[in-house]
C-alpha positions in Angstrom: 41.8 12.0 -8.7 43.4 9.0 -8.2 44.3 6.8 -10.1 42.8 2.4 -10.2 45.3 -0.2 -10.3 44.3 -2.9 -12.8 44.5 -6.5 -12.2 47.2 -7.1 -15.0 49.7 -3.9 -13.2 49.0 -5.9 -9.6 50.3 -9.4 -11.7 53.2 -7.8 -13.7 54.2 -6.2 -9.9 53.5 -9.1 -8.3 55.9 -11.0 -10.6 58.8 -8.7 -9.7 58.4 -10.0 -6.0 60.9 -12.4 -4.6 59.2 -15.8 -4.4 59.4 -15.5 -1.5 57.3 -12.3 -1.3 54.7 -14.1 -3.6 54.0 -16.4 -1.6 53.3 -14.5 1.1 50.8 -12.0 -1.0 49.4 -15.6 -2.1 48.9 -16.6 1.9 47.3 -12.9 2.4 45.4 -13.2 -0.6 44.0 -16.4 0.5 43.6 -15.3 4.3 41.8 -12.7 3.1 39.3 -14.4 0.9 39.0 -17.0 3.4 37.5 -14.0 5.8 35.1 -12.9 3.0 33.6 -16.1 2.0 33.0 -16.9 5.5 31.2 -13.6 6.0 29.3 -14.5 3.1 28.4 -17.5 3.8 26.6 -16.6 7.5 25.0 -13.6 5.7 23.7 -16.1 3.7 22.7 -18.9 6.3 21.4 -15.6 8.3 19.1 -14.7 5.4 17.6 -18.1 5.2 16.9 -18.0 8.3 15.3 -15.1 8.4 12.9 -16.1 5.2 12.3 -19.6 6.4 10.7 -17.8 10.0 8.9 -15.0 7.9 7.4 -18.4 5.9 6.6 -20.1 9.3 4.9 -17.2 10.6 2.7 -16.4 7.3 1.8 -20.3 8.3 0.9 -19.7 11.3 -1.5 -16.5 10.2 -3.2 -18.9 7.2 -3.9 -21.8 10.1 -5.6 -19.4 12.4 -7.5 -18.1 9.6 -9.1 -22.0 9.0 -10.6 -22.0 12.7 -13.8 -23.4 11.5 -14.3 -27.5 11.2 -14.5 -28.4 7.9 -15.8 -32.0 6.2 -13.4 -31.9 3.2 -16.1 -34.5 1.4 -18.9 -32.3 1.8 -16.9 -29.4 0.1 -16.0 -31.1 -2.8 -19.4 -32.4 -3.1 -20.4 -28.3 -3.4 -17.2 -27.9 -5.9 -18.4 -30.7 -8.2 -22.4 -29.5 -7.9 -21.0 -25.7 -8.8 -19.0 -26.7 -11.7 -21.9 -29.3 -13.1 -24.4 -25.8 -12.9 -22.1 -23.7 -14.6 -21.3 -26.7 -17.1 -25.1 -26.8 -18.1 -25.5 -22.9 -18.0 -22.7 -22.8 -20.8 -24.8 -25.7 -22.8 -27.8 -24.0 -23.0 
C-alpha cells in the first residue's frame, strides 16, 4: 500500500523549490482551484435551477387543483361559524 503525502511533507518540499519553482506550483495551484470552484459553482447554479423548476411545477399541480370559483368572504364566514360551534361545544 501506498503511502499519503501530508500537507506539512508537500510544504517542507515545496520550500526546497527554487523560487522560481514556487511560484509556479503557486500558478498551478491556483489554476487548478480556479477550475474547481468554477465547477462548483455551475453545479450549484445547476442545482437551483433544477429545485426552483421542481417548485414551479409543484405550483402549477396546487393551481390546477383550485379549479373551482371561490368567494374568499363566504369561506371565512364558514371558518368563523365552525370555530364559534366548537367554541360553545367546549363551554358546555
Amino acid at each position: 500500500m501506498s503511502k499519503q503525502t501530508t500537507l506539512e511533507e508537500i510544504e517542507l518540499l515545496s520550500m526546497q523549490l527554487p523560487l522560481k519553482e514556487q511560484l509556479k506550483l503557486l500558478s498551478r495551484l491556483s489554476h487548478h482551484l480556479t477550475e474547481v470552484i468554477s465547477r462548483l459553482e455551475v453545479n450549484s447554479k445547476t442545482q437551483r435551477q433544477k429545485n426552483a423548476v421542481a417548485i414551479l411545477r409543484e405550483c402549477d399541480r396546487a393551481a390546477a387543483a383550485f379549479t373551482r370559483k371561490t368567494d374568499s368572504s363566504e369561506t371565512i364566514r364558514h371558518l368563523r361559524e365552525e370555530r364559534h360551534q366548537q367554541l360553545c361545544q367546549s363551554e358546555s
